[in-house]
C-alpha positions as CSV (number, residue, x, y, z in Angstrom):
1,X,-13.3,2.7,13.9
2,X,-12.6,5.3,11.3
3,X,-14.8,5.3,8.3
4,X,-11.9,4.2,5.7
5,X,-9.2,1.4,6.1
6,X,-5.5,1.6,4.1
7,X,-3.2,-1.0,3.2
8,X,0.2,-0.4,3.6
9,X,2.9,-2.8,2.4
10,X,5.6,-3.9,0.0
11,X,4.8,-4.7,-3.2
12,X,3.6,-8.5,-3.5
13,X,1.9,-8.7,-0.4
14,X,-1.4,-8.5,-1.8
15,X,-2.9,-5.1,-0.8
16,X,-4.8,-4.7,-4.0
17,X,-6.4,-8.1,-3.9
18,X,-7.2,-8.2,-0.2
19,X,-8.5,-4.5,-0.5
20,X,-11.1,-5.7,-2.9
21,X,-12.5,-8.6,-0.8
22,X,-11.9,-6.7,2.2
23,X,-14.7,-4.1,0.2
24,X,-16.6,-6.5,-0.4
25,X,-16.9,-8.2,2.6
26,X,-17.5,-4.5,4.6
27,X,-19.7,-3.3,2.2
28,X,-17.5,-0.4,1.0
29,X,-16.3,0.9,-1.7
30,X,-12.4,0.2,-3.3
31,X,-10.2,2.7,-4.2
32,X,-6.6,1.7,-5.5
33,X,-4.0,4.9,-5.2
34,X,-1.8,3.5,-7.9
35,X,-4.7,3.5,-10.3
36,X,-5.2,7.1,-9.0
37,X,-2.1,8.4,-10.1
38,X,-2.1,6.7,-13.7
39,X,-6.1,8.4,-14.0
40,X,-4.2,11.8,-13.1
41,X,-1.1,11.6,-15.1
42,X,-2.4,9.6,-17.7
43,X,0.4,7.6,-18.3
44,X,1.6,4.4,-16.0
45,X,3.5,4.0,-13.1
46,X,6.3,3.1,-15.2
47,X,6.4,5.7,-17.3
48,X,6.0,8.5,-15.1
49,X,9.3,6.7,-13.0
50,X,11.2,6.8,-16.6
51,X,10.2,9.8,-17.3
52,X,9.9,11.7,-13.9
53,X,12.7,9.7,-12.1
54,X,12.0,8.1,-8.9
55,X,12.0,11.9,-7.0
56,X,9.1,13.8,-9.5
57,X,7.1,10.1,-9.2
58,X,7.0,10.3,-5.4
59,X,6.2,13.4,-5.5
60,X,2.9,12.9,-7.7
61,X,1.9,10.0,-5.3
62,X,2.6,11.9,-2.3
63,X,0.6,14.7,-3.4
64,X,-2.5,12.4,-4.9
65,X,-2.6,10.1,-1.6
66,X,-2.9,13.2,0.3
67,X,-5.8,14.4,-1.4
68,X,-8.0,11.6,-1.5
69,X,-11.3,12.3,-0.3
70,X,-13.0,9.3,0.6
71,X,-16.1,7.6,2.7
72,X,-16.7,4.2,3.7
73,X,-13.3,2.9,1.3
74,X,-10.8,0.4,1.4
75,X,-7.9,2.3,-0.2
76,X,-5.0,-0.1,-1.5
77,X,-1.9,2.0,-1.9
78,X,1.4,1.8,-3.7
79,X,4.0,0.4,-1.5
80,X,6.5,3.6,-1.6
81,X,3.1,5.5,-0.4
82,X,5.4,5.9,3.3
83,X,7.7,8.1,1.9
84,X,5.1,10.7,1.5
85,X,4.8,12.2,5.1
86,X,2.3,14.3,3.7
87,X,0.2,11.6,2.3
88,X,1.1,9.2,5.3
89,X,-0.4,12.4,7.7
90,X,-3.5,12.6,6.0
91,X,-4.5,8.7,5.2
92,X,-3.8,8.4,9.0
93,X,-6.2,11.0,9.5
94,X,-9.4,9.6,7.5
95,X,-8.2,6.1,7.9
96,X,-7.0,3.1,9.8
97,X,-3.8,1.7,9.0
98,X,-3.1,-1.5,7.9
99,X,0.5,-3.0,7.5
100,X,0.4,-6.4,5.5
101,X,3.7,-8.0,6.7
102,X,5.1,-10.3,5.0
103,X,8.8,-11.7,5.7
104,X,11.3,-10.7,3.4
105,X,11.5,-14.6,2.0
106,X,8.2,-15.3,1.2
107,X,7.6,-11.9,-0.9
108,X,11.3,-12.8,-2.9
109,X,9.0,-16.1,-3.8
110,X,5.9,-13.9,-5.0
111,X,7.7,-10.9,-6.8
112,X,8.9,-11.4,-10.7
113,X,10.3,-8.0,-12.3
114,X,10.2,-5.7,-10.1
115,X,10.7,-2.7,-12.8
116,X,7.6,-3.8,-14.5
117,X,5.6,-3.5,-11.5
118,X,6.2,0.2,-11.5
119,X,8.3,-0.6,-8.5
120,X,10.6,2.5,-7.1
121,X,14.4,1.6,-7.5
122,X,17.3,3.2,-7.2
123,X,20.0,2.4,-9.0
124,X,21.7,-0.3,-7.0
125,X,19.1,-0.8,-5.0
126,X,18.1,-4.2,-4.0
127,X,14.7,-5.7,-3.3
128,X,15.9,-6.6,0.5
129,X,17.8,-2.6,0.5
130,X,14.0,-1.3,0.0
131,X,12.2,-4.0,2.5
132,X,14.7,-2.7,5.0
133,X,13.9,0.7,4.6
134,X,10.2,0.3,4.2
135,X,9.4,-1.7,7.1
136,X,10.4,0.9,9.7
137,X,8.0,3.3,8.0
138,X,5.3,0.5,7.7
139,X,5.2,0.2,11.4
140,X,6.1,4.2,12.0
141,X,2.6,4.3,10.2
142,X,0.3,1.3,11.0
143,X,-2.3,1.3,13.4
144,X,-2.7,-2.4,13.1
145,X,-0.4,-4.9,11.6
146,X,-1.4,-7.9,10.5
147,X,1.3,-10.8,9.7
148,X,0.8,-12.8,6.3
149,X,3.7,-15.5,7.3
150,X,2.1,-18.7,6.2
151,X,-1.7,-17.3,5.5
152,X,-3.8,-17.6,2.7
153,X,-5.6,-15.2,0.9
154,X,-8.0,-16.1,2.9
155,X,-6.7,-16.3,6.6
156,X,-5.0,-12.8,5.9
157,X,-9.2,-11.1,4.9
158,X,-10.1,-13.1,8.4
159,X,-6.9,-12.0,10.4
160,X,-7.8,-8.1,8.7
161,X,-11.3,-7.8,9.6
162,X,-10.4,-9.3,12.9
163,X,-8.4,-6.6,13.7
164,X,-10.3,-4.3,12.5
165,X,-13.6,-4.8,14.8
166,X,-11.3,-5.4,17.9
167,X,-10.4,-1.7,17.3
168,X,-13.9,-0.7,17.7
């Protein structure tokens, strides 16, 4: 197994919170990419989308995902991360890749706003228009995928770290 692990996903599916526990658990250390690109730019996600537009904000998180430098992490990333091939290239490089899958119902029941979640939209754009286009480049990337359908918090960690040591 590579040294570092990534969680890929939509927005909702809990990257962030499993990432944590998943540190935890492994005994390294957490890095969240989103947090990453607010430290850079000092400003947040949303702001650099209003002010950026949706093209200048994927570039900055292409271009800070691909330069993480990292040991031992779990590394949560933003769920437009797969857009950047650049940054896609390089955290399959140091990493393995973890897809949190969740159908397109169950993460309509967990989202609220999606604009306040720093989410990239395009004008028009729907929720299911970006889970469509995602999840082709979610399992272009992944080296594992692990399906959160009907999971807790709890079963997805287990069904992770699973995963995970069968690779070894």
């Amino acid at each position: 197994m590579k040294n570092n692990v990534v969680l890929i996903g939509m927005p909702g599916v809990g990257k962030s919170t499993i990432g944590v526990i998943l540190a935890k658990e492994m005994g390294y250390q957490f890095v969240d990419s989103d947090l990453l690109i607010q430290k850079q730019e000092k400003r947040l996600l949303k702001e650099i989308i209003e002010q950026d537009g949706i093209s200048g904000f994927l570039k900055i998180e292409n271009q800070v995902n691909a330069d993480i430098q990292t040991e031992r992490s779990i590394i949560a990333t933003g769920g437009s991360v797969v857009y950047g091939e650049a940054a896609m290239l390089h955290l399959k490089e140091i990493a393995e890749v973890v897809y949190l899958r969740l159908p397109y119902e169950d993460l309509c029941k967990r989202l609220g706003n999606l604009r306040n979640r720093g989410v990239v939209l395009k004008d028009g754009q729907t929720l299911r228009d970006i889970y469509e286009e995602r999840s082709v480049l979610y399992e272009k990337y992944a080296d594992l995928i692990v399906d959160e359908k009907n999971l807790s918090l709890e079963e997805t960690l287990y069904k992770v770290l699973e995963q995970l040591k069968s690779r070894n």
